[in-house]
N, C-alpha and C positions, 0 to 999 in steps of 0.2 A: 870932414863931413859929420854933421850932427848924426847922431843915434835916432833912431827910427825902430817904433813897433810895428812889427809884423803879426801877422794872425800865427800861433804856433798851434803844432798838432797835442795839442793839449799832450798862505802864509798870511796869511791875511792878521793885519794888525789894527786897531780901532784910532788909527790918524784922525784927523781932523782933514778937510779937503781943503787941498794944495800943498800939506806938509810932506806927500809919499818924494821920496827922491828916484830917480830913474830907474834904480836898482830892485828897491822896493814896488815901486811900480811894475817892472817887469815880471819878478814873483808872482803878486797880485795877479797881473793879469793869465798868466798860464795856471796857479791853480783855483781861480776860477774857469776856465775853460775845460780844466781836467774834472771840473766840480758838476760843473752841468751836464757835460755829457756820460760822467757817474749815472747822475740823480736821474737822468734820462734813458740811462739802458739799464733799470729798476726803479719801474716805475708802478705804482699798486692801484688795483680796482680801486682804491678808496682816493687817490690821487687826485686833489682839486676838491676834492666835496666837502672837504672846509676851509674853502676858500668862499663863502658863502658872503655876498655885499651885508648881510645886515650884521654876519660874525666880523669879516673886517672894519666895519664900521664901529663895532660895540669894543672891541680892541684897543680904536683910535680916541676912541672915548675916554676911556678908562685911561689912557696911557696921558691924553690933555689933561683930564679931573687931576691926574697925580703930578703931573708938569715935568714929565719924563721925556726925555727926547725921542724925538720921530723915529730915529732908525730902532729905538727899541719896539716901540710899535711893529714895524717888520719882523725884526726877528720872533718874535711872541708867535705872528703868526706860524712861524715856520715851525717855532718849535711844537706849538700845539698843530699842528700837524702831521706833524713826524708822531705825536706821541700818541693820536688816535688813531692813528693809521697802525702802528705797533699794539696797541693796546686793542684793536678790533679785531686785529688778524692773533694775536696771542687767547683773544675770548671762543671766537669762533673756530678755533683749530685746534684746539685741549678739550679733551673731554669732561671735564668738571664743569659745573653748572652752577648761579647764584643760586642764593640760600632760596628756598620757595619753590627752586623751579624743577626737583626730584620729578623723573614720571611726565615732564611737562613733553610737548610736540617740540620739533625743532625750530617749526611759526613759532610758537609759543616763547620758546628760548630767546630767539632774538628778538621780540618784543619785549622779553624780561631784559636784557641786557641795554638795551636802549631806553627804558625806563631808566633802571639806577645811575644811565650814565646821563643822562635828562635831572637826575636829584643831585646830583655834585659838579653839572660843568659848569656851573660858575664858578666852583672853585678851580677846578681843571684851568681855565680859563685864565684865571688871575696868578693861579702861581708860574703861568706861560710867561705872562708879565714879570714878576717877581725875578724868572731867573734871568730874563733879557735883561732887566736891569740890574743884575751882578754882573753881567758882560761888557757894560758900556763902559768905556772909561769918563764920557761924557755926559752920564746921568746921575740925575740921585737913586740911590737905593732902593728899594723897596723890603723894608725888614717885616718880619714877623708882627710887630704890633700897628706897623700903618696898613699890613695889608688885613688886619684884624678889623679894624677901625675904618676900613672900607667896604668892606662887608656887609659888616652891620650896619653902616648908611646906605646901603642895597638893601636894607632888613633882612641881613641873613646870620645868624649868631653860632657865629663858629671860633672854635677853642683854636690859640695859637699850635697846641699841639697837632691839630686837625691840617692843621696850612701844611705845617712842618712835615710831618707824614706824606702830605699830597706832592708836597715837592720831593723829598727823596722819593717816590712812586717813580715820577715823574725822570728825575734823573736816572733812575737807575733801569727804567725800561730805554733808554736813551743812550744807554752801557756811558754817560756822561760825556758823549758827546754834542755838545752843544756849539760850535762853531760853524755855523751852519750859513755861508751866503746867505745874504735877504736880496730883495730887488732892489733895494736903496744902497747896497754894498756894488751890485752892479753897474748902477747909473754910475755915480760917482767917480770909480775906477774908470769906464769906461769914458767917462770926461774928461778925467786928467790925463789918461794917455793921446784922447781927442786935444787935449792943448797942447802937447809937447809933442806931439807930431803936425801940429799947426797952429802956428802961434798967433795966429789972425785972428782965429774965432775966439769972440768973447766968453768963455769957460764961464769966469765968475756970473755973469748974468744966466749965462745958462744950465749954470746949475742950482740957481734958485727957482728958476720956471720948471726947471726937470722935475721939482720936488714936488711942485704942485701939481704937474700933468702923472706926476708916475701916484699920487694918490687920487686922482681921480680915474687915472684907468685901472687902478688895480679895485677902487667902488663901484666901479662899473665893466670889472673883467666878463664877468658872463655874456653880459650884452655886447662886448665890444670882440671877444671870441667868436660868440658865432655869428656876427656881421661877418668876420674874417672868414670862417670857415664856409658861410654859405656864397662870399665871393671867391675863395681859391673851387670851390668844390663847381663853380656856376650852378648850383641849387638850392633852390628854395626851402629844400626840403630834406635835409639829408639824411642818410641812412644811419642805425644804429652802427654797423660798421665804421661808417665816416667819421661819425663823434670818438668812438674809440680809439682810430686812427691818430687823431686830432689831437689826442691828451698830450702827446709828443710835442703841438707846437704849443698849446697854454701854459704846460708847464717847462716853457725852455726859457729859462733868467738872461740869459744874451741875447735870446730874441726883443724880450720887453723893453734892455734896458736899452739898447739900441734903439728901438721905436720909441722910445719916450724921449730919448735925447734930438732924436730925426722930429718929431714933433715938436717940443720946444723950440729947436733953433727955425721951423717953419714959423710958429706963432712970433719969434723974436724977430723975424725976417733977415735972418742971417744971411749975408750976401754969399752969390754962389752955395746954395741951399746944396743942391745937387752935389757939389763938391766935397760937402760935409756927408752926404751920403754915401758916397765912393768911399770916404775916406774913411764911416765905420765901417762898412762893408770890407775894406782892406786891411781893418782891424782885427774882423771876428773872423772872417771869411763867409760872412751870412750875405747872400747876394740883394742886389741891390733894390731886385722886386722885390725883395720878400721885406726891406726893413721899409719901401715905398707904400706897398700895399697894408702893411701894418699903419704906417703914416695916415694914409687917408681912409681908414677904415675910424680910426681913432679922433682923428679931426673932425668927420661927420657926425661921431658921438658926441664930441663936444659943440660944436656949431647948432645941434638940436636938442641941444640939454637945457632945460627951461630955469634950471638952476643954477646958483653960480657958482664958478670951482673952490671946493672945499680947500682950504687954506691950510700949509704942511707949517708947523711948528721948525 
């Protein structure tokens, strides 16, 4: 009898997709399951708030200007958000103050802090970039003088030292860890174990459509959340409570990557559609409303999106 994934009750290495072998595959898949539901039972008021469509969007820009592969783009995100998320809650929880702010209110403070961090996050920004792309095995670099030399075609003139500095900051509030799931590590994984526990659905086709529905929902996460959340919740109008509740399912990486893959193979018309959803459902053990309802919540964003789907490198 062939080997068969199961959901388990909860190593990840930078393969290329269809090179993981069984073994490798099965790693994968449990510590990502052990990874989300980490990231999930600590999860921080600042959680998702930069996750912002014009931030992810300025990301995927910078990451195409540099002709850096897509999955770096992800991780960038992740990482610059782990390291504002650390970096806000380490501002606000010490009692030292930036230069200026001696005597100031505590409004006062946090508007000073969100000032200076408003004058350097482009650079914040880019060395998010910078270190994703020491991560990839399958991208170019991004060294200290190309990231110099994009900068300042931003018009902004900053000394390589300055970069250099921003990135040790950067890693070392991150105690260097940087291996961090992206949602493009998700899909992926969970495709290839979606082929080799059924070898009928077309993988390869659909995980080049995955790429393209999982950047356009994640340019359009806000909006496509709380359609979700105001059809789980049946309200129009949901409580401060409910949105907080809620941070749980935005920010669940098995939820998305699921839903992105259950959407593509809809838009591919993948025969026995249904079957494909049983069968990640069987995967993750995420049930089978919840990755349907994520399905058609996401379809209707795209169905009414006057624009047309942003193209994944």
């Amino acid at each position: 009898m062939a080997k068969r994934f199961l959901f388990l009750p909860s190593q990840s290495k930078n393969l290329k997709f269809g090179e993981a072998s069984f073994e490798i595959l099965s790693d994968f898949l449990i510590n990502l399951n052990i990874r989300n539901k980490d990231k999930l039972s600590n999860l921080s008021r600042y959680s998702g708030d930069f996750k912002d469509k014009r931030l992810i969007e300025c990301i995927f820009l910078v990451t195409e200007e540099l002709r850096l592969d897509s999955m770096v783009g992800y991780h960038a995100v992740e990482l610059l958000e782990r390291f504002m998320i650390k970096h806000l809650d380490d501002l606000f929880s010490t009692p030292h103050t930036p230069a200026g702010a001696a005597g100031a209110h505590k409004g006062n403070y946090a508007d000073l802090v969100y000032e200076k961090l408003s004058e350097k996050f482009h650079l914040i920004l880019l060395s998010c970039v910078q270190i994703a792309s020491k991560l990839s095995l399958h991208s170019a670099v991004v060294d200290n003088n190309t990231a110099a030399q994009f900068l300042h075609s931003m018009g902004h003139s900053i000394s390589k030292q300055t970069i250099m500095d921003m990135e040790l900051m950067i890693l070392k509030a991150l105690d260097f860890r940087l291996n961090t799931p992206n949602p493009l590590t998700y899909v992926e994984i969970l495709l290839e174990v979606l082929g080799h526990n059924d070898s009928s659905i077309p993988v390869g086709h659909l995980h080049h459509l995955s790429r393209h529905v999982l950047q356009f929902t994640y340019l359009q996460r806000t909006a496509i959340y709380d359609s979700l959340l105001k059809a789980t919740t049946q309200c129009l109008s949901p409580s401060d409570e409910q949105r907080k509740t809620f941070v749980s399912v935005t920010e669940d990486c098995m939820l998305l990557g699921v839903g992105v893959i259950a959407v593509g193979a809809y838009i591919l018309n993948v025969t026995n559609w249904e079957q494909v959803v049983e069968e990640l459902s069987h995967i993750t053990g995420i049930s089978v409303k919840s990755i349907s309802d994520f399905t058609h919540v996401t379809l209707m964003h795209i169905t009414k999106n006057n624009s047309p789907m942003v193209t994944a490198t």
